[in-house]
C-alpha positions as CSV (number, residue, x, y, z in Angstrom):
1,X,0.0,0.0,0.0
2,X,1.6,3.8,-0.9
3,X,2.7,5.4,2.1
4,X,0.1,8.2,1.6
5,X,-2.7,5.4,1.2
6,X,-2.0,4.6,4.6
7,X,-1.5,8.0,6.0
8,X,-4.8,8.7,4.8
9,X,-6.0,5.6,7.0
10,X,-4.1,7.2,10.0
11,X,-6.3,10.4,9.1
12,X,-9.1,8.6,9.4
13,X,-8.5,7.1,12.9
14,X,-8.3,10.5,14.7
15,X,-11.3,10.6,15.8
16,X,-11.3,7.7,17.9
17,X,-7.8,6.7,18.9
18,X,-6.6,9.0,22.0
19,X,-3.7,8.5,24.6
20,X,-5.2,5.9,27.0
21,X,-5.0,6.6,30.8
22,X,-2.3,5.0,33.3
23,X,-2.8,1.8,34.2
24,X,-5.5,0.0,31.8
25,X,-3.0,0.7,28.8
26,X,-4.1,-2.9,27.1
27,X,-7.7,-2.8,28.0
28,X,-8.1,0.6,26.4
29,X,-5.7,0.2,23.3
30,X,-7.3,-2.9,22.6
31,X,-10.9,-1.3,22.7
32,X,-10.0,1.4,20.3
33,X,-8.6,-0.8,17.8
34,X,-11.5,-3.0,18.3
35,X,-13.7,0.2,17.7
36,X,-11.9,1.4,14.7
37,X,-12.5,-2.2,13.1
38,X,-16.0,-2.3,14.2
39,X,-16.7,1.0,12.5
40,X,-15.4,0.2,9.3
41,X,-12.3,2.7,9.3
42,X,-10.0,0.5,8.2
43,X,-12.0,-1.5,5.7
44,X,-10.9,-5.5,4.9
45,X,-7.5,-5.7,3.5
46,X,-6.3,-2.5,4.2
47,X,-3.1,-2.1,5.9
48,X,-3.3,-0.6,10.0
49,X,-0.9,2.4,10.9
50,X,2.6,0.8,11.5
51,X,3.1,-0.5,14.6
52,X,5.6,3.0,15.8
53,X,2.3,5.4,15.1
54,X,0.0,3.3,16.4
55,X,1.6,2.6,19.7
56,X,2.5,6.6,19.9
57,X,-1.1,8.0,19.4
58,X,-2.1,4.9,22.0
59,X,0.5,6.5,24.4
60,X,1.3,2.4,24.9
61,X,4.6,1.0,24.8
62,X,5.3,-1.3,21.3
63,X,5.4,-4.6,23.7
64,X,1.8,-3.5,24.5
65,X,0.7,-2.6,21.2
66,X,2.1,-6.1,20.2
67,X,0.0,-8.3,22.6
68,X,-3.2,-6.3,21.2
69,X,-2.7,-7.2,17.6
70,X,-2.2,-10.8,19.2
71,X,-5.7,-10.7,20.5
72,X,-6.7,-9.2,16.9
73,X,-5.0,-11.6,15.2
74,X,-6.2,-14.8,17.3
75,X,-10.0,-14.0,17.3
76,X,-9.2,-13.6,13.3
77,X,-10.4,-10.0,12.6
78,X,-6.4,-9.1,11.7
79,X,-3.3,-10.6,10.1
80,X,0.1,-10.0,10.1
81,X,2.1,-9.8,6.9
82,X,5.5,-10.2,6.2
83,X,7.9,-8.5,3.9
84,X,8.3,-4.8,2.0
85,X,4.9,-4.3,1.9
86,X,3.9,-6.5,5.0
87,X,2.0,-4.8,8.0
88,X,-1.2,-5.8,10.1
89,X,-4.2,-5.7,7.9
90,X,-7.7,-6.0,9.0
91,X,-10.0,-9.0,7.2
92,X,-12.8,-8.6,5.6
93,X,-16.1,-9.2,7.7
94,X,-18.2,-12.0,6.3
95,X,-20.7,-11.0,4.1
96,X,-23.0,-13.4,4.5
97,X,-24.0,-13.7,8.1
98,X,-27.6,-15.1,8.6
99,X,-30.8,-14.3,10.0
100,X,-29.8,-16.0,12.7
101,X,-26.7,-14.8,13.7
102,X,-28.1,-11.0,13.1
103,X,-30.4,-11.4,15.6
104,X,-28.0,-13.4,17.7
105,X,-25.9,-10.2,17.3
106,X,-28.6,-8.0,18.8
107,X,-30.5,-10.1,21.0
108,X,-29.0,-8.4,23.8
109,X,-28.9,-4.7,22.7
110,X,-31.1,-2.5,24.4
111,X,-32.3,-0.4,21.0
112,X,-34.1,2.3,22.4
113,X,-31.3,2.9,24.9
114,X,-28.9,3.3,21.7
115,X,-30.9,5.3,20.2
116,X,-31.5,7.8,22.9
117,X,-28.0,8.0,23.4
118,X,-27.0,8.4,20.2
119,X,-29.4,11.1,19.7
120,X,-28.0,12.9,22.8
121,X,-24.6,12.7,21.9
122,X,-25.3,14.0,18.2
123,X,-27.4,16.6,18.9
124,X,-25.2,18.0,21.3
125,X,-21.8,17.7,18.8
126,X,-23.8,19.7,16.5
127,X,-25.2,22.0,18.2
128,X,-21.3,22.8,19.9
129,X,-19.8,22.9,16.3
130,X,-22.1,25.4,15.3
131,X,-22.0,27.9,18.7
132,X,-18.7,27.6,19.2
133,X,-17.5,28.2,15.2
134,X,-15.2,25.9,13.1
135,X,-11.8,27.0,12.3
136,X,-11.0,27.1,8.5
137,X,-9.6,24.1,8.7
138,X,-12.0,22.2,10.3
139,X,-14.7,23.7,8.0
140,X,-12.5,21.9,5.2
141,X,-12.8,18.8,7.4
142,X,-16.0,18.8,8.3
143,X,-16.6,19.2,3.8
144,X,-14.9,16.4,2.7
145,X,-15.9,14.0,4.9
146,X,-19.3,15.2,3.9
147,X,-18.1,15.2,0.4
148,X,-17.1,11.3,0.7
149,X,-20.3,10.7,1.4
150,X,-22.3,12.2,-1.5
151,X,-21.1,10.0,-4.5
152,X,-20.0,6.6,-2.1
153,X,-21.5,3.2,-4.1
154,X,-23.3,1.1,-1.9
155,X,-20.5,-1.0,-0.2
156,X,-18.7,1.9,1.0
157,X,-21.3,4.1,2.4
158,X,-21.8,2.5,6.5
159,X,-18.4,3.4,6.2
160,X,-18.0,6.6,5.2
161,X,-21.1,7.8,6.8
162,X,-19.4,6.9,10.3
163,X,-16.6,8.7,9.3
164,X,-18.8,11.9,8.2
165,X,-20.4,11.7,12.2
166,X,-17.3,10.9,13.9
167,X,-16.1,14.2,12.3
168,X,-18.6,16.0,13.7
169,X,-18.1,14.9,16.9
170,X,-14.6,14.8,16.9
171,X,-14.9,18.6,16.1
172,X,-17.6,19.6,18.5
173,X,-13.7,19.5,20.9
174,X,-14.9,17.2,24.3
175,X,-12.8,14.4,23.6
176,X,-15.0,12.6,26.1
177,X,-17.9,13.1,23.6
178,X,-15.9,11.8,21.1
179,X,-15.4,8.6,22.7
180,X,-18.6,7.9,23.9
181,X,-20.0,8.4,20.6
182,X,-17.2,6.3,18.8
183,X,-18.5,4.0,21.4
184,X,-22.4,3.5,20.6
185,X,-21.7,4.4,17.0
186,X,-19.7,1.3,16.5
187,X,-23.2,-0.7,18.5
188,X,-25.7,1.9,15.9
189,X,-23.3,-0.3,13.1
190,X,-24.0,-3.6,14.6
191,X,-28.0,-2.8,14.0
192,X,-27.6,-1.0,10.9
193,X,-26.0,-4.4,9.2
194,X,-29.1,-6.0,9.9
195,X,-31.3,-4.0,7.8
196,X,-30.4,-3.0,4.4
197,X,-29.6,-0.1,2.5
198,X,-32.0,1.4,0.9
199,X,-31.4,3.9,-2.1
200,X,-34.2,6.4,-0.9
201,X,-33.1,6.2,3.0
202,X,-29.8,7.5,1.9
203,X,-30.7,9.8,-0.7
204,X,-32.5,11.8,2.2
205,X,-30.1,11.6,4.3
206,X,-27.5,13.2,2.2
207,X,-30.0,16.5,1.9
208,X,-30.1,16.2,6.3
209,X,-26.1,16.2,5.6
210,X,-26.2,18.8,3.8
211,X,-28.4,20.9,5.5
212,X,-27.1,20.4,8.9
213,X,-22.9,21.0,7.4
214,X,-24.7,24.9,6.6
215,X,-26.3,25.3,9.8
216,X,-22.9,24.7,11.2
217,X,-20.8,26.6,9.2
218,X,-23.4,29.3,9.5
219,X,-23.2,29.2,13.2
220,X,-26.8,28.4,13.6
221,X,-26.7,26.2,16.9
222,X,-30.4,25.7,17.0
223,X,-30.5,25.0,13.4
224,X,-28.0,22.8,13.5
225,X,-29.2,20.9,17.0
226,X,-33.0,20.4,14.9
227,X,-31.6,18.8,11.6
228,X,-29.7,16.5,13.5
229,X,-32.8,15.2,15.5
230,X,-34.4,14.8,12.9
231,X,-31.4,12.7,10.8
232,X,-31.0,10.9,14.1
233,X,-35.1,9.7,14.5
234,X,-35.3,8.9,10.9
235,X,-32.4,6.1,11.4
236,X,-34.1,5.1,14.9
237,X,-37.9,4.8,12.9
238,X,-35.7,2.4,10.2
239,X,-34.1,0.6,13.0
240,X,-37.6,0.2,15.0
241,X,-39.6,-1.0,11.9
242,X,-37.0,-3.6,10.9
243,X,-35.9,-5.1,14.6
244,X,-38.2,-3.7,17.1
């Protein structure tokens, strides 16, 4: 993979990997990297940060960093390659996984707690984006992920619609808000790959995109906070009608 191929994947993990705190260095590193392959961020067969970046934006020694991508690596959702262009590359996720095992996946997710939270989280990183201002170049941020959206085929659209959101939130500046909503983002996945896409669904929700990016960058909290709401109930209606 070209070296600025895989910077570009390192871009993409800002928003969730963070210096973990003292003490629960595996536990943590290990659920961000489980997060970033739950989200889709590094897609299957794409190459991980090397191991020097990862272990310095994890603030975890390489020995640490190590025993992770063993954990990875056993329960078969990474692989380590050898050679010029070797690395640790994530797997593709079966495609084919079964009623059954889709609801096995969710049998245990309270949905309307998900949803709630997700909605809280959301409309609150909006509505901060849009009070507080963006910086130019977080506006140019905040574009092209919404840009990478607009145009995406099917099979890349979960993931590049996580990665507009995570933006958002990332941007909002709590870090704390960031990582709760990397956190129930990655469970909003788990139930959005039980229902399918649908070509309409999406086309509306790249006008709520839309929409809400002006209200930011216009500085219209409320506006901003409203169209979010509303993006946020009309995945949680799709969500109800399919799996409630």
């Amino acid at each position: 993979m070209p070296e600025e191929a895989v910077g570009a994947v390192g871009d993409r993990l800002a928003p969730v990997l963070r210096q973990v705190r003292a003490g629960n260095g595996f536990e943590e590193a290990l659920e961000q990297i489980l997060q970033v392959v739950r989200l889709g961020l590094v897609t299957g067969g794409e190459r991980l940060p090397a191991e020097r970046e990862l272990a310095e934006r994890l603030g975890v020694s390489r020995v640490t960093l190590r025993e992770v991508l063993k954990v990875l690596q056993d329960q078969g959702l990474v692989e380590s390659r050898r050679g010029r262009y070797g690395g640790t590359f994530v797997l593709p996720r079966p495609t084919d996984t079964g009623e059954a095992e889709l609801r096995r996946r969710i049998a245990e997710i309270d949905i309307e707690d998900v949803l709630r939270f997700r909605e809280v989280l959301e409309v609150g990183a909006a509505g901060l984006c849009a009070a507080h201002g963006l910086t130019d170049e977080q506006a140019a941020r905040l574009r092209e992920a919404l840009s990478g959206t607009r145009d995406a085929p099917l099979g890349d659209y979960r993931r590049l619609d996580t990665l507009f959101h995570l933006t958002l939130a990332e941007l909002c500046g709590s870090p704390t808000l960031t990582a709760q909503y990397a956190a129930v983002r990655a469970t909003v996945n788990d139930l959005l790959d039980c229902i399918p896409l649908l070509v309409r669904n999406l086309e509306h929700s790249q006008r709520q995109h839309a929409a809400l990016v002006e209200a930011v960058l216009e500085g219209d909290a409320d506006g901003a906070r409203e169209m979010m709401r509303e993006h946020c109930a009309g995945t949680a209606a799709l969500l109800r009608g399919f799996l409630a």
